[in-house]
C-alpha positions in Angstrom: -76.8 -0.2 -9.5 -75.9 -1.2 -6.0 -73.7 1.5 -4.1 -71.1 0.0 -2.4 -68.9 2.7 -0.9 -70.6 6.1 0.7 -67.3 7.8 0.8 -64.4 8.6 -2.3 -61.0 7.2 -2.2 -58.0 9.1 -1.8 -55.8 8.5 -4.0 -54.3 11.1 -5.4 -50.4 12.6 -4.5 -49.0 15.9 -5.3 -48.0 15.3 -8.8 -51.5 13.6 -9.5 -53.1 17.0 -8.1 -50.4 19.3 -10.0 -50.7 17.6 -13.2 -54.6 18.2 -12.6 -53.9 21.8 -12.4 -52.1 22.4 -15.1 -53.9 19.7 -17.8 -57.1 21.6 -16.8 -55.6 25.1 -17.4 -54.2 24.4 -20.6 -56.4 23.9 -23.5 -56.7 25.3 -27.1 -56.9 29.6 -25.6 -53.4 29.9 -25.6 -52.8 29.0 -29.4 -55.7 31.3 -30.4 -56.7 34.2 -28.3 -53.7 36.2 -28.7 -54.7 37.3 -32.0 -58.0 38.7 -30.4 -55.9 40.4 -28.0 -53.7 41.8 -30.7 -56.5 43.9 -32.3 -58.0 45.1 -29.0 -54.3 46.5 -27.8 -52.0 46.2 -30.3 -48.9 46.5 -28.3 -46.5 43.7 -28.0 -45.5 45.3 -24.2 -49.0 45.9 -23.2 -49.9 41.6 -24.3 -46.9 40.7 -22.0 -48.3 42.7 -19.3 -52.2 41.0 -19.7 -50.4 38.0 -19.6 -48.3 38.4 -16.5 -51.3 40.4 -15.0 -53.4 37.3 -15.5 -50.7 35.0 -14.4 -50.4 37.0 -10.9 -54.4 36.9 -10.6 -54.1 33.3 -11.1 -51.5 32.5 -8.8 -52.6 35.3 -5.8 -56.7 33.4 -6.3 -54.7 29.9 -6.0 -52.7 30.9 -2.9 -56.0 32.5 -1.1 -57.6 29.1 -2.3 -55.3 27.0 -0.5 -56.3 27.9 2.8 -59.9 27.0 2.0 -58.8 23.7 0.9 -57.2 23.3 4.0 -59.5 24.1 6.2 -62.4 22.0 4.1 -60.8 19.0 2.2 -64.2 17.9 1.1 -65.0 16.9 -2.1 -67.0 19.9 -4.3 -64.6 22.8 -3.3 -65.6 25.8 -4.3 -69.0 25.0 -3.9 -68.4 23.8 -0.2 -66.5 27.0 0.5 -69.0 29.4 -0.6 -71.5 27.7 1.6 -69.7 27.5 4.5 -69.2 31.2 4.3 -72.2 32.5 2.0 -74.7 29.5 2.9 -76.6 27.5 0.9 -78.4 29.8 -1.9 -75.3 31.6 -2.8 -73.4 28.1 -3.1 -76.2 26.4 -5.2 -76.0 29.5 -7.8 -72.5 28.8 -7.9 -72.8 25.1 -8.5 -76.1 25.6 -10.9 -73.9 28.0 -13.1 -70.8 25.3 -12.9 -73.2 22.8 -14.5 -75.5 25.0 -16.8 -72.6 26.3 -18.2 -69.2 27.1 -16.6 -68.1 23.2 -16.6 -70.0 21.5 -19.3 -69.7 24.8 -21.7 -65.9 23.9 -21.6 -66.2 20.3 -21.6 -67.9 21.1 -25.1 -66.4 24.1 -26.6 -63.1 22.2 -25.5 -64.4 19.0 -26.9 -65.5 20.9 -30.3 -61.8 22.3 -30.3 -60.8 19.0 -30.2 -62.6 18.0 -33.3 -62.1 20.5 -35.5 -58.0 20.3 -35.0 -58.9 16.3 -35.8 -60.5 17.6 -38.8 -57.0 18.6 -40.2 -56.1 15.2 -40.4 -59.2 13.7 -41.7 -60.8 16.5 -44.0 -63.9 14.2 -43.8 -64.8 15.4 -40.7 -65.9 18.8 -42.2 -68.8 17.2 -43.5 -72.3 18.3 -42.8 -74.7 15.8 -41.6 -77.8 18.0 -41.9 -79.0 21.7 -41.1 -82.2 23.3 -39.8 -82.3 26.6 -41.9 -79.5 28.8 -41.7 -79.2 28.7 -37.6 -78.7 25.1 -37.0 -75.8 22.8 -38.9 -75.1 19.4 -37.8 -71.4 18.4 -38.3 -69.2 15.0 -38.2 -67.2 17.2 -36.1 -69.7 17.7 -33.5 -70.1 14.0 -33.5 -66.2 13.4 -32.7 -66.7 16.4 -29.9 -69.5 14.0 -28.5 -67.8 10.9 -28.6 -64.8 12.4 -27.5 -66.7 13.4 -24.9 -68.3 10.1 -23.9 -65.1 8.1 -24.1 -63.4 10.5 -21.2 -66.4 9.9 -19.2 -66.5 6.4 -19.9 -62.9 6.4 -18.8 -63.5 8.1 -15.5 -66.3 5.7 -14.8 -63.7 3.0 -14.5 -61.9 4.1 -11.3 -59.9 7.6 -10.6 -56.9 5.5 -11.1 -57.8 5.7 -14.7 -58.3 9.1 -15.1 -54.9 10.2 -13.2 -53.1 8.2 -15.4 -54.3 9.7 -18.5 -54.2 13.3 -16.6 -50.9 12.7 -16.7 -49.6 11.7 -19.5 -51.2 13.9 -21.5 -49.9 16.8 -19.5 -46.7 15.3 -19.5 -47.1 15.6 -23.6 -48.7 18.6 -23.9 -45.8 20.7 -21.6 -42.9 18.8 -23.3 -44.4 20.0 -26.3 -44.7 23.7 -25.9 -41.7 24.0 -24.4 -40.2 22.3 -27.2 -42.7 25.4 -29.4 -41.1 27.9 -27.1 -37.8 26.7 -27.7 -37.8 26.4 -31.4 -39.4 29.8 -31.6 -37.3 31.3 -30.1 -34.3 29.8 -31.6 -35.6 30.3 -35.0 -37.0 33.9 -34.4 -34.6 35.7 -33.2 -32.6 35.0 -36.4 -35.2 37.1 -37.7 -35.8 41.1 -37.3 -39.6 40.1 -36.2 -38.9 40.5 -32.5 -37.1 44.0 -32.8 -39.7 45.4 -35.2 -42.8 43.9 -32.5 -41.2 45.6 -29.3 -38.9 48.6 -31.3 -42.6 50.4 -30.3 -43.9 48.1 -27.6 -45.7 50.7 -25.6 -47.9 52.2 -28.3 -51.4 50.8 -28.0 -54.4 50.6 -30.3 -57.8 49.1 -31.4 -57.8 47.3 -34.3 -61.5 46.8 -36.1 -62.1 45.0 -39.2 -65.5 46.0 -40.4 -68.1 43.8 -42.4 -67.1 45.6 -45.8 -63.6 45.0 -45.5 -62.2 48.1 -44.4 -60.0 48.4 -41.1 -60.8 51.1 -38.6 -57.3 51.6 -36.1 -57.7 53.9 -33.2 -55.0 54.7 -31.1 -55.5 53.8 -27.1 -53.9 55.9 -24.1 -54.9 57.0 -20.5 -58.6 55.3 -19.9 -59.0 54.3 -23.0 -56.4 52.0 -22.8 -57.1 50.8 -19.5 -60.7 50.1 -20.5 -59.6 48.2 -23.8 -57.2 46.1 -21.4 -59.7 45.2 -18.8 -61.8 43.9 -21.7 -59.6 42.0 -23.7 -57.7 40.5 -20.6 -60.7 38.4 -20.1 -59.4 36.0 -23.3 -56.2 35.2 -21.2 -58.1 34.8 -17.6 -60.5 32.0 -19.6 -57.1 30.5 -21.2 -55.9 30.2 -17.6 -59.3 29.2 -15.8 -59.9 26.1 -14.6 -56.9 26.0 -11.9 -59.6 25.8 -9.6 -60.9 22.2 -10.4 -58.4 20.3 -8.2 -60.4 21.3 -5.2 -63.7 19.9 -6.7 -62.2 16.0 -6.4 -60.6 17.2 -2.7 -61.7 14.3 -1.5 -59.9 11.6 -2.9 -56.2 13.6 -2.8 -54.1 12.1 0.0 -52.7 14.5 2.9 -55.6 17.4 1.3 -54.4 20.1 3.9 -50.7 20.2 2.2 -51.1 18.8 -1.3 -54.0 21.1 -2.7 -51.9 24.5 -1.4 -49.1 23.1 -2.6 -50.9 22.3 -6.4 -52.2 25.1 -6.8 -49.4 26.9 -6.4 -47.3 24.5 -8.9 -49.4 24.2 -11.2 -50.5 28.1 -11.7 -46.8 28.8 -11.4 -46.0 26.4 -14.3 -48.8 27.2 -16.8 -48.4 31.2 -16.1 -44.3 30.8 -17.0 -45.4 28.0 -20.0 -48.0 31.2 -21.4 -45.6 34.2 -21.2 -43.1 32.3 -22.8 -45.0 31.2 -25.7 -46.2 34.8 -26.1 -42.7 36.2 -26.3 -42.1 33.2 -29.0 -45.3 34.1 -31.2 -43.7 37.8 -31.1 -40.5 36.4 -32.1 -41.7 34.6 -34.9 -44.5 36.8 -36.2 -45.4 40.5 -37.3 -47.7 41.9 -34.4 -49.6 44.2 -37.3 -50.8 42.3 -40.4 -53.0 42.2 -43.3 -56.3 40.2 -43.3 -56.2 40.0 -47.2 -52.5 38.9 -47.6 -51.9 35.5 -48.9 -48.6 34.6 -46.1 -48.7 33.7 -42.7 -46.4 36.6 -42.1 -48.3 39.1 -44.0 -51.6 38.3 -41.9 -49.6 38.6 -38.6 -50.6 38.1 -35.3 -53.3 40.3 -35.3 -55.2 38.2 -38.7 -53.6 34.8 -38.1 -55.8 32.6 -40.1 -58.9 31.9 -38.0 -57.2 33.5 -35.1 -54.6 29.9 -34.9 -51.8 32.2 -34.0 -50.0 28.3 -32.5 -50.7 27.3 -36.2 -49.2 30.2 -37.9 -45.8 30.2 -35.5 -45.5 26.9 -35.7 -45.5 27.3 -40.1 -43.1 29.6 -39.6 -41.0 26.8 -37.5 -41.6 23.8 -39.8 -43.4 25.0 -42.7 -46.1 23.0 -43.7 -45.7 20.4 -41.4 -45.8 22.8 -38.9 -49.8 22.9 -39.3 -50.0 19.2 -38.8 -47.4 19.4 -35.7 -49.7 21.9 -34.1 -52.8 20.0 -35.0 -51.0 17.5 -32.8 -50.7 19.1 -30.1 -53.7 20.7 -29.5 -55.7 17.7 -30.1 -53.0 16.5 -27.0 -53.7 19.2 -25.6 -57.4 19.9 -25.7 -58.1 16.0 -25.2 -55.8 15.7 -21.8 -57.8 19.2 -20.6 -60.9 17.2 -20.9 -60.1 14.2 -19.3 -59.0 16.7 -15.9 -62.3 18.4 -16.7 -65.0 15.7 -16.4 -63.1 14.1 -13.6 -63.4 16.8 -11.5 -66.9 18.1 -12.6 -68.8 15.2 -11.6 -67.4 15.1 -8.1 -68.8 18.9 -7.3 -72.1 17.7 -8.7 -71.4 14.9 -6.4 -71.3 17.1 -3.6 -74.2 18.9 -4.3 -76.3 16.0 -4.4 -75.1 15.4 -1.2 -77.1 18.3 0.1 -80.4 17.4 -1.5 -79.4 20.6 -4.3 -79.3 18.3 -7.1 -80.6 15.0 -8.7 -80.8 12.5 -5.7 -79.0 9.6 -7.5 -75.5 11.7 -8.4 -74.7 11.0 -4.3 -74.5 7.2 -5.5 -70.8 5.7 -5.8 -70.1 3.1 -8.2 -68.0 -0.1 -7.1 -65.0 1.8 -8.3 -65.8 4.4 -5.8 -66.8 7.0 -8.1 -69.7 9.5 -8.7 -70.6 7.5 -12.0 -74.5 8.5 -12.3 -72.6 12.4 -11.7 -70.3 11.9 -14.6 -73.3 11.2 -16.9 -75.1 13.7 -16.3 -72.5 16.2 -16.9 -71.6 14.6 -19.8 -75.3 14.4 -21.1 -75.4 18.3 -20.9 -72.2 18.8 -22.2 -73.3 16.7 -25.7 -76.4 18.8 -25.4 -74.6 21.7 -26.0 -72.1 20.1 -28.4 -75.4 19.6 -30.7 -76.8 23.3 -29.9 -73.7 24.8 -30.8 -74.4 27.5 -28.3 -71.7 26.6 -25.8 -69.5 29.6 -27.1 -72.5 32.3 -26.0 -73.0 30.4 -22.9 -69.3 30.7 -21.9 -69.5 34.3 -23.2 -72.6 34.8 -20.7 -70.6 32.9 -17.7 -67.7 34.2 -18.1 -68.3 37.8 -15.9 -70.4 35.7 -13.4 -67.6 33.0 -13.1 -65.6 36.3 -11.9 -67.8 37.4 -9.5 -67.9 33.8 -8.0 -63.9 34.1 -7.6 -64.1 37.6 -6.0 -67.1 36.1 -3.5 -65.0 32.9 -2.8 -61.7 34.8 -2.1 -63.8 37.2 0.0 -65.2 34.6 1.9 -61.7 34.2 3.5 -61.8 37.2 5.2 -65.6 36.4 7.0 -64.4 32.6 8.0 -61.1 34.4 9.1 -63.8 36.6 11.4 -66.9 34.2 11.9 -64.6 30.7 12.7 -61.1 32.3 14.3 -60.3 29.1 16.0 -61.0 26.6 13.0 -57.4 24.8 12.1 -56.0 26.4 8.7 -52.9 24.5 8.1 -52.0 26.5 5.3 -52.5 30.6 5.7 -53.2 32.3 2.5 -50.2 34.0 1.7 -49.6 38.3 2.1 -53.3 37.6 3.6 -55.1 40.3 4.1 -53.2 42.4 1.1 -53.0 39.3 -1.9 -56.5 38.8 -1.4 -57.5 42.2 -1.1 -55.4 42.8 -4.6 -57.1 40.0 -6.3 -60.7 41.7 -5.3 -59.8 45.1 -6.2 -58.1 44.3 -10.0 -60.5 41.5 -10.4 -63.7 43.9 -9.9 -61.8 46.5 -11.7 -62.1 44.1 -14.5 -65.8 43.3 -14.1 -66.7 46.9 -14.3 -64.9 46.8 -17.8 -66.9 44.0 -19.0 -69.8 46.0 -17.7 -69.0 49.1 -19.4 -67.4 47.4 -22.4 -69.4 44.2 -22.7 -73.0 45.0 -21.3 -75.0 42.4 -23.0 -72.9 39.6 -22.5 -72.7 40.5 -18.9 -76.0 40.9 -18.0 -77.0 37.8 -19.9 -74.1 36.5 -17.4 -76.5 37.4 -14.5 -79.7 36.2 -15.9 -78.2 32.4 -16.3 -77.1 32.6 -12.4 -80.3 34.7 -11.9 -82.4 31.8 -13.3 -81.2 29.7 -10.8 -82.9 31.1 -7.7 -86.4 29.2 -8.2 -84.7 26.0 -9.1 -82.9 26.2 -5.4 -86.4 26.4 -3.8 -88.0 23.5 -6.3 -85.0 21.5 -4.9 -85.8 22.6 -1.2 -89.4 21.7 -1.3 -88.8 18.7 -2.8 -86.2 18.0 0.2 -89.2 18.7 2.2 
């Protein structure tokens, strides 16, 4: 393919960059992992805390974030910051992770989300195509997650005029529609005597277990113990809200970078933190916190047993009834199909930087003739199908997850030793309450990653060993630089 441009386009505004933030922050986590949280806490008070803790973390990580982007409005972002303050080993970790497993575990498990809510409306789809013992099934629905998949990239391939467009409508679609979730929640909800009876003992926490045989094990949390169980189970909201950080991968093509990227992160965190607590106080409106896993009604199971966890499913039944199911089914096919599209648009552009530096596959550097990384796109979206057919992107995400947090706390730190090492570089935009928001956002978020530690060990550790595994592929790139 002939390269005709050596540098992206910028062509993206403020709106384009916002709607990127948001789109890619809000997938399918905030319909279900509120029932997860549930059994780990089991206080309606202590939930709307997680959730405003994680929406603070968000938004102080955006705002230190928007000085990086300022100074460097290069295309790859994070990666590029990390580097200029960490060098180049520390940044390729970070990118080899992004593409191992951080960006293309979502693409798929996003992608497979997006499938099975399909599946509601075409039952075919449950289908099995073959299996390999009991380990291995092959679904029609993994088929959908791949094509669904391809099509996106296909999309992006055409232009990044293409992609904003559909960025935007489809967050345009998927925030009408929760607010109009919120609204109707709450409207219909507080008819009931749900929301008195979820916050009449809001502060009183617990562990909920369901064991294999059938039995339920309830432990009462307090002190540590419910500090600990927090610091785990906050982890299902911080994943719901990741992602903020993809705007500054396609830097590079966003007109007036130094002001527009600040000012997106900060929109767009802002909006999809408010959009989240909201909801929650509408599933708590609309549905018993405590429930029983056995019981044959939506309220009976509660929060805590919604039906596979589709806690968006189960208020929205309460809503609409049975059309409810299909309305939600809607909207997180909206929703998970719009995350995507800001997904792979921005993925292939850090890969694009990397290449850039001889730390990944030569030809990814190569700009089609709508001046995009389209050999880049491909080969994130290869992987990505990869692990749509493995079906192990859910224990890869698992794995990432506690080293995606330690690349936040480095990137964020690396503020304070550019602030030291380059004193006289321009920063059009100052990280705001710097030093004491960015010292916060450290503290809480390693706070957090010594709970995983503690409370996750094997998950974390595995974590590690997929960054870990990294380190010779940097030095097979390096020699074959040389």
């Amino acid at each position: 393919m002939e390269v005709e441009k050596t540098e992206l386009k910028r062509s993206l505004g403020l709106i384009d960059a916002t709607s990127l933030v948001a789109g890619s922050m809000i997938g399918s986590g905030i319909f279900l992992v509120t029932a997860a949280m549930a059994r780990d806490v089991g206080s309606a008070g202590w939930i709307l805390v997680i959730w405003l803790l994680t929406g603070l973390l968000t938004m102080s990580a955006a705002l230190s974030y928007g000085e990086l982007a300022g100074m460097m409005p290069n295309a790859g972002g994070q990666y590029v910051y990390i580097q200029r303050a960490y060098g180049k080993l520390i940044s390729f970790l970070y990118g080899w992770t992004v593409f191992t497993v951080i960006q293309t575990g979502v693409i798929a498990a996003v992608a497979v989300a997006f499938a099975n809510y399909t599946a509601v409306f075409f039952p075919i789809l449950e289908g099995k195509i073959f299996s390999v013992g009991k380990s291995f099934v092959f679904t029609n629905k993994q088929v959908v997650a791949m094509l669904s998949i391809i099509l996106l990239t296909y999309i992006n391939t055409k232009g990044v005029k293409n992609g904003k467009v559909i960025q935007l409508i489809f967050t345009t679609a998927k925030l009408l529609a929760l607010f109009a979730l919120i609204i109707l929640g709450l409207y219909v909800g507080l008819k009931s005597d749900v929301f008195t009876t979820n916050f009449s003992n809001m502060w009183n926490a617990s562990k909920t277990v369901l064991e294999e045989n059938g039995t339920i094990t309830i432990t009462k949390l307090s002190g540590v113990a419910l500090l600990g169980a927090m610091g785990a189970t906050i982890i299902n909201s911080l994943f719901s809200s990741d992602a903020w950080n993809n705007v500054t991968f396609i830097a590079g093509e966003i007109r007036d970078p130094k002001k527009n990227i600040p000012r997106s992160l900060f929109l767009g965190t802002l909006l999809v933190t408010i959009i989240y607590i909201l909801a929650n106080v509408a599933y708590l409106t609309l549905l018993p916190l405590h429930g029983n896993p056995t019981a044959g009604s939506i309220a009976q199971n509660g929060i805590m047993f919604a039906s596979q966890d589709r806690v968006g499913a189960a208020a929205a039944s309460v809503i609409m009834g049975n059309f409810g199911v299909f309305a939600m089914a809607g909207l997180i096919m909206i929703s998970t199909f719009g995350c995507n599209s800001g997904l792979i648009l921005s993925g292939g552009r850090l890969f694009f930087a990397m290449a850039n530096d001889a730390l990944f596959f030569k030809n990814a550097k190569e700009l089609n003739k709508f001046q995009v990384p389209e050999k880049a796109l491909w080969l994130q979206c290869l992987w990505a199908c990869v692990l749509c057919i493995s079906g192990k992107y859910g224990d890869l995400l698992t794995y990432a997850t506690f080293a995606s947090l330690l690349f936040y706390i480095l990137t964020i730190g690396g503020l304070f030793i550019l602030r030291k090492k380059e004193p006289h570089t321009q920063r059009p935009y100052k990280a705001f309450g710097y030093p004491f928001v960015p010292i916060l956002y450290i503290v809480l978020t390693t706070l957090i990653c010594f709970c995983l530690l503690k409370y996750d060990t094997r998950n974390t550790m595995l974590g590690l060993v997929i960054v870990g595994l990294g380190i010779p592929v940097y030095y097979l790139f390096l020699n074959k630089k040389e």
